[in-house]
N, C-alpha and C positions, 0 to 999 in steps of 0.2 A: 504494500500500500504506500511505502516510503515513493517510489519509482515517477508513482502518479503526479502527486503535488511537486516534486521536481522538474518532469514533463512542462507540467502547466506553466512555473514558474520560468523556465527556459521560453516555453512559446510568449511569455508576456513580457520578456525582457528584450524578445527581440522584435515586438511590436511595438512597449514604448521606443525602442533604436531608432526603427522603421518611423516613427511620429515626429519623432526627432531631429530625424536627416531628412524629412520630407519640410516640418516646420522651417527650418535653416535655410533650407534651399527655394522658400517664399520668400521668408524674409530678407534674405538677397538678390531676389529677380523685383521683390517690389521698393525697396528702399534705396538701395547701391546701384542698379544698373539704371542707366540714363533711359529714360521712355522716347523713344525717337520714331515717328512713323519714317520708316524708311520708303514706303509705297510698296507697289510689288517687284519684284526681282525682274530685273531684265528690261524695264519700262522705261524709257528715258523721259527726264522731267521736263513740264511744258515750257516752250521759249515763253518770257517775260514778252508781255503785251508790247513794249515800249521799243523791241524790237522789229524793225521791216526786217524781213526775209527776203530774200531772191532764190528765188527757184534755178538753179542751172543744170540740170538732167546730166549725166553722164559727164565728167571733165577730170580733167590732169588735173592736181591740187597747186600747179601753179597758174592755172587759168582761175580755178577759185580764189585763191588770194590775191590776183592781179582785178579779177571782178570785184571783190571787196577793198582793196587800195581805192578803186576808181570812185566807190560808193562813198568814202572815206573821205577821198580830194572833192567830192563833187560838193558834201558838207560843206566842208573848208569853208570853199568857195561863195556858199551860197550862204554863209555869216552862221554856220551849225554845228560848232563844229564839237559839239559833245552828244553829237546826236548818233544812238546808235545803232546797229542795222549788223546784218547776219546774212549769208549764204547758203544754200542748202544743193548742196550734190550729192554723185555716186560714184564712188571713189573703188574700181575692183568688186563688187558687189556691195560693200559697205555704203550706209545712209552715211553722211556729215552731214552736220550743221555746226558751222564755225559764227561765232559770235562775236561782233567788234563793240567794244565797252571804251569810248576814249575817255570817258569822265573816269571813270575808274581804273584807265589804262591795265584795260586785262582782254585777251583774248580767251574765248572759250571753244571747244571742240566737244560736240558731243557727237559720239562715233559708234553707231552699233551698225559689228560682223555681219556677211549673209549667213552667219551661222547662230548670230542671236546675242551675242557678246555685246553689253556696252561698257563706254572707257568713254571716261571726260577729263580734257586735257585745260589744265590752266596754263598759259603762259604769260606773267608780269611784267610791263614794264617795257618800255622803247617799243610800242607793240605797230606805229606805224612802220617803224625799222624792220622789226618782222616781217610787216606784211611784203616790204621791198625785197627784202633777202628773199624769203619762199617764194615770191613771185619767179626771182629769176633763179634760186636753189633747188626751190619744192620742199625747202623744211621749211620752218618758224623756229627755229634751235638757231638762234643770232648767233654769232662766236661773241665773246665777251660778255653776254646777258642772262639773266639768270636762267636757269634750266627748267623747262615746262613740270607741272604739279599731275600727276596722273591718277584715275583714281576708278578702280571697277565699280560700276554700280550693283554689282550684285552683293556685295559687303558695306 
């Protein structure tokens, strides 16, 4: 009869454990970890209203940055010049959408694979310089300027 009440006591110690490490691991998924709607995996977030787009179907990435340099001068020109505007092609089967920010002098890339992959590319800083370089380079990676911020959106 000894056998029994040890049994039980065993099953109840390992179910307060089981209460225990279940409690724990609430009160760190709701207290400590940051609440962030990430959206859904794989969804690229929607362009900011504030930006025009231009559609260019199918092009070399320095025909798109040579198209957004011109969107860029064309500002300038016409007294706007923090006004900002975006490109949108097909790069090898990949969507871009590059984003020209001159008030915040930031280039943005958001770039999803024809296999479903997105990656948003920040690049900081001398970004009309950029767009000259890739225009006649094809990158936006200036030599002397800081190095682009990448970042998968599925994490």
């Amino acid at each position: 009869m000894t056998a029994i009440p040890a049994a039980v006591r065993g099953a109840g110690l390992a179910i307060a454990v089981l209460v225990g490490l279940g409690s724990m691991g609430w009160l760190v998924q709701s207290h400590l970890v940051e609440d962030v709607d990430r959206g859904m995996p794989g969804v690229e977030p929607a362009v900011p209203e504030r930006f025009a787009i231009e559609d260019l179907g199918e092009v070399d990435p320095r025909a798109a940055y040579s198209a957004l340099l011109g969107v860029a001068d064309e500002a300038a020109l016409l007294g706007a010049a923090d006004e900002a505007a975006g490109v949108r092609f097909v790069e090898g089967g990949a969507e871009v959408t590059l984003l020209f920010d001159p008030a915040e002098d930031l280039l943005d890339e958001r770039r999803i694979s024809a296999g479903g992959t997105a990656v948003r590319t920040f690049w900081r800083g001398r970004v009309v310089e950029r767009l000259r370089w890739g225009a006649e380079h094809g990158t936006l990676d200036l030599p002397g300027a800081p190095g682009p911020d990448r970042r998968n959106l599925y994490h």
